[in-house]
C-alpha positions as CSV (number, residue, x, y, z in Angstrom):
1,X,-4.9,51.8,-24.1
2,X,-4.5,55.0,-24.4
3,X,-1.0,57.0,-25.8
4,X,1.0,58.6,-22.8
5,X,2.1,62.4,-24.5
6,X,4.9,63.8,-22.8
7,X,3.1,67.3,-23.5
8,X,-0.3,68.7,-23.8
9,X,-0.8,71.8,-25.6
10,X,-4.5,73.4,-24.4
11,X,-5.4,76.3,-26.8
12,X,-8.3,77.4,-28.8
13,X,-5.9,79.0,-31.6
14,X,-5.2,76.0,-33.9
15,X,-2.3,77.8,-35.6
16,X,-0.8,78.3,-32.7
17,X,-1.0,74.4,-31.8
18,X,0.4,73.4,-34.7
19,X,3.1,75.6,-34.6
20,X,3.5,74.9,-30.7
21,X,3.5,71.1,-32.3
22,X,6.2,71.5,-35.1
23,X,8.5,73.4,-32.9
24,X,8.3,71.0,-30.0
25,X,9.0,68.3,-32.9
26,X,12.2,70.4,-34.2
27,X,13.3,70.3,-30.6
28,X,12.4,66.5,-29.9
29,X,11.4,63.9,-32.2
30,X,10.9,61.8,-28.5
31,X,8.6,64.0,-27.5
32,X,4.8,63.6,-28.4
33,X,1.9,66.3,-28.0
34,X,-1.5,66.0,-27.5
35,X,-3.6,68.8,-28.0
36,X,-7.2,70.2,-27.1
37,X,-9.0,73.2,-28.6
38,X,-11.0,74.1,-25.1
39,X,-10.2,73.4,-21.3
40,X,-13.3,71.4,-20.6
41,X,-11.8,68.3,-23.2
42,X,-8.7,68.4,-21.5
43,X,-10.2,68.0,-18.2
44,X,-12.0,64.8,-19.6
45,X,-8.7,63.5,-20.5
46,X,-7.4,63.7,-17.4
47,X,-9.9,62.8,-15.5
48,X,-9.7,59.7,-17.6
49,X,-6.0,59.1,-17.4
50,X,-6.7,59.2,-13.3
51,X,-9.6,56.9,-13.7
52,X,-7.7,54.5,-15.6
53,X,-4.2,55.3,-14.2
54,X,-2.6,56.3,-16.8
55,X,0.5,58.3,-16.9
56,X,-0.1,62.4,-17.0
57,X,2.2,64.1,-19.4
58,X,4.9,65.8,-17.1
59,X,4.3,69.5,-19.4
60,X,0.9,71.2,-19.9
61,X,0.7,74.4,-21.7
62,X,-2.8,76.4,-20.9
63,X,-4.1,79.2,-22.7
64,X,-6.2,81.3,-20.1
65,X,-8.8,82.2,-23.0
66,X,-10.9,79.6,-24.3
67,X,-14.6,78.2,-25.3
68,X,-16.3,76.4,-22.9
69,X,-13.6,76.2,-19.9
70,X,-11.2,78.8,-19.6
71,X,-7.8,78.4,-18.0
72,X,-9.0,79.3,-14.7
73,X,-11.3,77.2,-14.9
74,X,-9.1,74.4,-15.7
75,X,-6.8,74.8,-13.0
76,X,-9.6,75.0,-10.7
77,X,-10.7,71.5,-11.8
78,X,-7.3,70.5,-12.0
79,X,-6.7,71.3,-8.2
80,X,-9.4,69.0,-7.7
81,X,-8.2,66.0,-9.2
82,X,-4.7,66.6,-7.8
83,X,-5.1,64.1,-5.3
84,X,-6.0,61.1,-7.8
85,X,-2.5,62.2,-9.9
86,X,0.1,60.2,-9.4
87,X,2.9,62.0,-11.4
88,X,4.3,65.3,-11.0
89,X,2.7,67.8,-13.8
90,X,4.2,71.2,-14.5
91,X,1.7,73.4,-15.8
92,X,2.8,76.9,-17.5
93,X,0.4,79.1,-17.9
94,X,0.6,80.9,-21.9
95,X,-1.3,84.1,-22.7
96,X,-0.9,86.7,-24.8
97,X,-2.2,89.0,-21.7
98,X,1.1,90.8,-19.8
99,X,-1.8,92.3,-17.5
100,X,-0.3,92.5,-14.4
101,X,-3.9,91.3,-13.0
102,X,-3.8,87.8,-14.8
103,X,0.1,87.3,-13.9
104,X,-0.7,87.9,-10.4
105,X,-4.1,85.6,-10.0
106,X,-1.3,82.5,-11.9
107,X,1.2,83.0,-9.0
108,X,-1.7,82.3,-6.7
109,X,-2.2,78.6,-8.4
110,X,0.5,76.7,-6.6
111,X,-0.3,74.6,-9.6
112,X,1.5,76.8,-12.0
113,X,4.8,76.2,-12.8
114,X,5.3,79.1,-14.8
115,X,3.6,82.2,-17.1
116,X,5.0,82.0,-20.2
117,X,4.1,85.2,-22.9
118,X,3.0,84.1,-26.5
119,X,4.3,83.6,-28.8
120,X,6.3,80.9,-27.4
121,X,9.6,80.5,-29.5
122,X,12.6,77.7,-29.4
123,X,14.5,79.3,-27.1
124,X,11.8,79.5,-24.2
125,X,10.8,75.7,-25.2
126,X,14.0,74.7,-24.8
127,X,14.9,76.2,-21.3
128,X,11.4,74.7,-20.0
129,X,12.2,71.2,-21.7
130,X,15.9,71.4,-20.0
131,X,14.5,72.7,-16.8
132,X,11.9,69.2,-17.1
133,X,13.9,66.6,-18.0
134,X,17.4,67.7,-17.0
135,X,19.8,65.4,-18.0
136,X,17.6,63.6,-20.3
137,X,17.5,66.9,-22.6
């Protein structure tokens, strides 16, 4: 079986996913991260974790610039396989673009929870996390 992560980190920058990972630790040692370096791995593994029921994690973090699959093209596949998910998933969108072009084609992905601008410090973690689990924080 499979380890349920609370939080997927999708990025082609490995520095920045391990620094995304140690931060998220400093904030949480309950909270786990899986990672993938290019959109079209993560969509594997969730297309797996619907196949095999397996609980999403309830935060994804997407880079829109990637190898293979971009972000776009993640959350196009992702809108696909909403029906099969069973959880709720908040997805914020992380780019080091403040074009106002790419902030306004995320607002048109009812998918997105949010657009968050790298780098992505404590703080910023922290309100997401809070917003997330609530009470639980």
């Amino acid at each position: 079986m499979i380890e349920k992560p609370n939080i997927l980190l999708v990025d082609d920058d490995e520095l920045y996913l391990y620094l995304m990972e140690k931060t998220i630790q400093l904030l949480s040692k309950d909270l786990k991260v899986n990672s993938f370096t290019d959109g079209e791995r993560a969509v594997q593994y969730i297309t797996k974790c619907t196949e095999e029921n397996i609980k999403l994690p309830e935060v994804i973090f997407l880079d829109i610039n990637m190898p293979f699959l971009d972000g776009w093209g993640f959350l196009a596949e992702f809108k696909k396989l909403k029906n099969e998910i069973a959880n709720h998933v908040n997805i914020y969108m992380v780019s080091s673009s403040m074009r106002e072009s790419d902030i306004k084609r995320a607002s048109d992905f009812e998918e997105l929870t949010g657009y968050v601008v790298k780098p992505v410090n404590k703080v910023q973690l922290s309100e997401i996390f809070e917003k997330i689990y609530h009470e639980n924080w």
